[in-house]
C-alpha positions as CSV (number, residue, x, y, z in Angstrom):
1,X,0.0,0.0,0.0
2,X,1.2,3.5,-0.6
3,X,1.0,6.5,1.4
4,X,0.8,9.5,-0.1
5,X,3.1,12.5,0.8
6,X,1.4,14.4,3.2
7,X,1.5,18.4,4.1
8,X,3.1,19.6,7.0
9,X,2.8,23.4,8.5
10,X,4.3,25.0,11.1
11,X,2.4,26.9,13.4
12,X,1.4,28.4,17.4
13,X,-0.5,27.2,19.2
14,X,-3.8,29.6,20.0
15,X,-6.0,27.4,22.1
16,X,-5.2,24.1,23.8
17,X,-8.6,23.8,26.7
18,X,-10.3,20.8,24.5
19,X,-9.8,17.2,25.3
20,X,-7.3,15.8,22.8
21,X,-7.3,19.0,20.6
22,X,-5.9,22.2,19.6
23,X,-5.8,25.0,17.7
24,X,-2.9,25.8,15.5
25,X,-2.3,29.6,13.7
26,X,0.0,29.1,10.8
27,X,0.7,32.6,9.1
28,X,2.0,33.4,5.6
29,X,3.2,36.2,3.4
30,X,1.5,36.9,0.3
31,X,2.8,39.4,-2.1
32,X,-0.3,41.9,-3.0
33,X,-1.0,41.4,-7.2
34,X,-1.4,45.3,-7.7
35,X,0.6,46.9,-5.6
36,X,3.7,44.5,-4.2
37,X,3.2,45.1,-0.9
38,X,3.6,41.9,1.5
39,X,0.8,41.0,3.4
40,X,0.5,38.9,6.6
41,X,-2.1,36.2,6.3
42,X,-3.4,33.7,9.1
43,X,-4.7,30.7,8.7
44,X,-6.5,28.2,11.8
45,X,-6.5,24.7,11.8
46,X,-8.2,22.2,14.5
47,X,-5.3,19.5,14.9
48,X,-5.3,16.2,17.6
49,X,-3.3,16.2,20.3
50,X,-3.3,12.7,21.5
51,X,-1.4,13.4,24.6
52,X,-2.0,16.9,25.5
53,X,1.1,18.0,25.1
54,X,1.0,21.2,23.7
55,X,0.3,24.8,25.3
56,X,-1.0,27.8,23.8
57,X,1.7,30.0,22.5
58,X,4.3,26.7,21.5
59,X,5.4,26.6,17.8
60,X,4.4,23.2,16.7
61,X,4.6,20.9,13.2
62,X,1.4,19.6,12.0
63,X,0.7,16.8,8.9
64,X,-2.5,16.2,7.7
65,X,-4.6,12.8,8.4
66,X,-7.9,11.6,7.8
67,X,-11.0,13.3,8.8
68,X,-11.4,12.4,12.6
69,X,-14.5,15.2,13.1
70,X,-16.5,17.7,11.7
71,X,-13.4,20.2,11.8
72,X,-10.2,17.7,12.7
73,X,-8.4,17.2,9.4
74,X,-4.3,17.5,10.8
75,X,-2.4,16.1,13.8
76,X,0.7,17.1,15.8
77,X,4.0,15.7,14.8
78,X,6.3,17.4,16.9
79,X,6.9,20.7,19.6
80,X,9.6,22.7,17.9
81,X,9.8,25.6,20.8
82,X,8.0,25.6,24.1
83,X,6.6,28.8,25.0
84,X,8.7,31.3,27.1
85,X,5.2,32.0,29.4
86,X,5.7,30.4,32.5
87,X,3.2,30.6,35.1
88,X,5.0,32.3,38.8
């Protein structure tokens, strides 16, 4: 059977309350057709956190997998950089 290459993003993590979940911000720069100016862009993606590892503000790698909900199309690969936050 062959697997397909799959996408991977890197992003921060905005929310991480659900069960199993979070929610990744991945942000791009687009290049305006008229007037060249780079803009920022932001995308959000729902990904599944198996162990609940992850907390809001940590830049994380995501792939994509099969659907496992009505909004859970990616899952977390790795933790590239643990937030600096820490909570005195």
């Amino acid at each position: 059977m062959r697997i397909k290459n799959r996408k991977t993003l890197t992003g921060v993590v905005h929310a991480d309350k659900m069960a199993k979940s979070i929610t990744v911000d991945v942000t791009r720069r687009v290049k305006h057709p008229i007037y060249g100016k780079y803009l920022t862009k932001t995308s959000r993606f729902m990904a599944h956190d198996e162990k609940n590892e992850a907390n809001a503000g940590d830049r994380v790698q995501i792939c994509e997998m099969r659907p496992l909900s009505k909004n859970k199309r990616w899952r977390l690969v790795q933790i590239l950089e643990r937030s600096r936050e820490t909570s005195s």
